[in-house]
N, C-alpha and C positions, 0 to 999 in steps of 0.2 A: 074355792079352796076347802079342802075336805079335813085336813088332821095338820093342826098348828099348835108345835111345843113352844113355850114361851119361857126362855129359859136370863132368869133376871137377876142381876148381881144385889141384894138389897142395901149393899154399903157403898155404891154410886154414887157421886153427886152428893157425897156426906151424909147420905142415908135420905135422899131426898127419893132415889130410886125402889124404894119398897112402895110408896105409896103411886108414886109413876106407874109400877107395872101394875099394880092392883086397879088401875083405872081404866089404863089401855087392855087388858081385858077383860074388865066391864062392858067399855066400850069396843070392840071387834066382837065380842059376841050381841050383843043388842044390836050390831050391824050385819048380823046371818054369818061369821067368822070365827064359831067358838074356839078358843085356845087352854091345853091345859098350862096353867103355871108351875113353874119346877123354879125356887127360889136358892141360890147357890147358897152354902154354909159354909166355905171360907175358901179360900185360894186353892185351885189346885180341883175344886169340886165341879165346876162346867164340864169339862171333857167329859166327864162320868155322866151327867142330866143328858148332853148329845146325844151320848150314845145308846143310855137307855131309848131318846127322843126317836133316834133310827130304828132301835130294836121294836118299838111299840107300831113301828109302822107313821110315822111322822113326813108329812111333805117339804112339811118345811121347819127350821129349827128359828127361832125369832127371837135373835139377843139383844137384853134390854139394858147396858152398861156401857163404861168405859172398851178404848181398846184393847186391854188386858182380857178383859170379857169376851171381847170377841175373839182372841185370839187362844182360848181359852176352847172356848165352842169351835173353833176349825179346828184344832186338834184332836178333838174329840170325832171330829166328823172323816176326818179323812184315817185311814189304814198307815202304819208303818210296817213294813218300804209300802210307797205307795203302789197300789192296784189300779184302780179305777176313779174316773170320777163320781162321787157317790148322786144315786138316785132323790136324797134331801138336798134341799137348797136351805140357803144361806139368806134372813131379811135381817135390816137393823133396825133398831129402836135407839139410835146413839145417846145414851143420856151416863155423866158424869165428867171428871176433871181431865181426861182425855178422849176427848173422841176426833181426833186426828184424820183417820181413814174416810169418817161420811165426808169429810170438807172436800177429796178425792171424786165421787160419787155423786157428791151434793145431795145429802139426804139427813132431814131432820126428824127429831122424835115426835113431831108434832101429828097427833094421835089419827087425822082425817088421811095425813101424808101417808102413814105407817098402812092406813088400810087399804089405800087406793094401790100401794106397791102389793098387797097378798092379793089382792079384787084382779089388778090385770095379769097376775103369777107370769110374768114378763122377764125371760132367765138369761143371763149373761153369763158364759161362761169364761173367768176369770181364773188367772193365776195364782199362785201363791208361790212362798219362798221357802227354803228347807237349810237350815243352821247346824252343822255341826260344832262344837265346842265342850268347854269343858265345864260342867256345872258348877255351883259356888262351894262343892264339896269336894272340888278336885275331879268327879268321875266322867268319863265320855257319855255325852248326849246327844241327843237329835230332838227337834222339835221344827217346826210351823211354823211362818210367821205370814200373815196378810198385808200389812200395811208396810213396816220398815225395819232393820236390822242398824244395830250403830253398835260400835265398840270404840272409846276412846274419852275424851271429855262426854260426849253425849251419855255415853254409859254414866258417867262420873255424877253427871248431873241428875240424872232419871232412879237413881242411888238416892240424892239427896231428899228430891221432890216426894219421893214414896215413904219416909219415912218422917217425913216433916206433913202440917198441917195440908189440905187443899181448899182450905174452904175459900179461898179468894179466886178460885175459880183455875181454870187450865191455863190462859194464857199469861196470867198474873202470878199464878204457882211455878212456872217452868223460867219466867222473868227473873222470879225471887232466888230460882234453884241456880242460874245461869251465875247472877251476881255475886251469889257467895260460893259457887265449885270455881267459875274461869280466874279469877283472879289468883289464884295457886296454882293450878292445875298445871302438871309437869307432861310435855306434850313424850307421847312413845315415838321409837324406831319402829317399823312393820316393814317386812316385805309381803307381796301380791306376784299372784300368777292368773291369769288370765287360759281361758280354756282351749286358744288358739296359739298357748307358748307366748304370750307377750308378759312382760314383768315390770314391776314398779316395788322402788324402794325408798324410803324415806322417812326422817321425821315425824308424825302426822297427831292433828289436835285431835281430831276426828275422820271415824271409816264410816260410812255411809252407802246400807244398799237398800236399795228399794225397790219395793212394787208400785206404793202410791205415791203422794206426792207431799204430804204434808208430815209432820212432826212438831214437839215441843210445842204443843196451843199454839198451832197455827205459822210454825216456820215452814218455808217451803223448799225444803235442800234438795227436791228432784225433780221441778216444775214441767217436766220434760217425761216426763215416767206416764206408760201406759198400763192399765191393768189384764190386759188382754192380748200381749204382744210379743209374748214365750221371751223376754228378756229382762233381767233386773240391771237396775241401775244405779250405777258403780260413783260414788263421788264422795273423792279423797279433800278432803279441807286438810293443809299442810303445814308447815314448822310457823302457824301465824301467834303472836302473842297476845295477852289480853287487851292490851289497848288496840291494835289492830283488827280485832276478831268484834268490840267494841264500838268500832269505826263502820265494823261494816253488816252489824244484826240488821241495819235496815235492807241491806241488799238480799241477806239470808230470808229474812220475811218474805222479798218480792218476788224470790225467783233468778236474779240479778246476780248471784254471786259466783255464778258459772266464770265470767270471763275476765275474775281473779288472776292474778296469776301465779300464785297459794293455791289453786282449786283445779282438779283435774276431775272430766268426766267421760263415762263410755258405759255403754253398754255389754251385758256378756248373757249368756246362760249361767256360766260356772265363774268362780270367784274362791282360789284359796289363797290364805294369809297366816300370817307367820308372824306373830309378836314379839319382841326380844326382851317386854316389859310387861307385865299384867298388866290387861285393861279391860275394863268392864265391861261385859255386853248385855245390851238391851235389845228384845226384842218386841216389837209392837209397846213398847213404853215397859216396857217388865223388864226389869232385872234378873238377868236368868247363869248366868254365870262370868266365867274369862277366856282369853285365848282361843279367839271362834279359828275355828282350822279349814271347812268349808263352805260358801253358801252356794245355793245352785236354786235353778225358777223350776215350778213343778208345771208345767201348761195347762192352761183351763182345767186346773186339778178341781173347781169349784164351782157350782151353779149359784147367782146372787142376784136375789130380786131386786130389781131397777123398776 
């Protein structure tokens, strides 16, 4: 591995991630794998570290944070409209109160693991998803997302969770967020169209698309979801209440809650939706605006070290 940017969120993990990345590389360079560190200065600053990361000639871009983080760093990496699959690849270092996507992967921060993924540069090439909507200023956007997309309570809740403490960790913070947003939460009308002409209208608590498979510390709402399979997947949680929805977090945890009959799922490329309520959209755990209008899968848009 010749030229590795290491590009580190240092307010991760409650600020546990400044001294995380200063260690790991320490250690990848004392192990023949020198990395520069590029330290993000607040939200919104990754994309920019990537793409200098590319510009300097970087093999591989090496994000050390939440999935906000990473999702942060694929933006940065990939072109809008997309061209190609870019020539950098994608490693993780998942450390902070969401890191959702490695559970997908099975890949931890753990500094020997981290090296052995740059040592064998072993590249999968992996999809990603593409959002349009409308940001929290009202204006049309487009953005990136890797792991998962939701609009509905989910948004409502990922609202809450980001603005309140994490220090009890992701699946205890998303716990806490669920208990105080579901019990109010007024669920929306949405209609969906499907890129093959199929349509769906209804009620719904939550819209869910995905790449990977996990969310919210470790819920699994797409247990079914490939990263390499040119399709996202589509799964409508429906008009269910809080005691219901209550009844069944265990099922959502397992995977289980597909054969609901509140719960519809499929697969598509393309995914447009139509809100007749504002509801929040999150993507890859970020709150990024309302009223998403499109998502669509970008194919093996990404190279990522496995």
């Amino acid at each position: 591995m010749r030229n590795v940017a290491l590009v580190a969120n240092p307010r991760a993990a409650n600020g546990k991630a400044r001294r995380y990345a200063r260690k790991l590389g320490e250690f990848l360079t004392d192990a023949g794998v020198p990395v520069a560190l590029r330290f993000t200065e607040g939200p919104g600053d990754a994309p920019r570290l990537a793409r200098e990361a590319v510009a300097d000639g970087a093999d591989v871009v090496l994000a050390a944070g939440g999935d906000g983080t990473l999702n942060e760093v694929v933006n940065g990496l990939l072109s809008k409209p997309f061209s190609r699959r870019p020539a950098t690849a994608l490693a993780l270092a998942p450390i902070g109160t969401d890191t959702d996507f490695s559970k997908t992967v099975r890949q931890t921060s753990e500094p020997r693991e981290v090296l052995e993924r740059l040592q064998r540069e072993r590249r999968l090439a992996i999809d990603v998803g593409l959002a349009e909507f409308a940001d929290l200023e009202g204006n049309p956007s487009t953005r990136y997302f890797l792991n998962i997309a939701e609009f509905g309570s989910g948004g409502a809740v990922v609202e809450k969770v980001n603005r309140t403490t994490k220090v009890f960790g992701g699946k205890m913070s998303f716990l806490l967020g669920i208990l105080s947003v579901m019990p109010k939460y007024v669920n929306k009308r949405v209609r969906w169209r499907f890129e093959d002409g199929a349509t769906g209208e209804g009620v719904v608590n939550n819209f869910v698309v995905a790449n990977g498979r996990y969310f919210g510390g470790g819920l699994m709402p797409a247990p079914k979801a490939e990263l390499d399979d040119g399709l996202l997947d589509v799964v409508v949680i429906g008009d269910m209440d809080w005691k219901t929805i209550r009844r069944h977090l265990k099922d959502l945890r397992q995977g289980t809650h597909l054969a609901l009959k509140e719960v519809s799922f499929r697969r598509s490329r393309e995914v447009s939706t139509l809100s007749d309520e504002r509801a929040l959209l999150d993507l890859d755990g970020e709150l990024v605006g309302y009223d998403p209008i499109r998502f669509a899968c970008v194919p093996k848009a990404l190279d990522l070290l496995t």
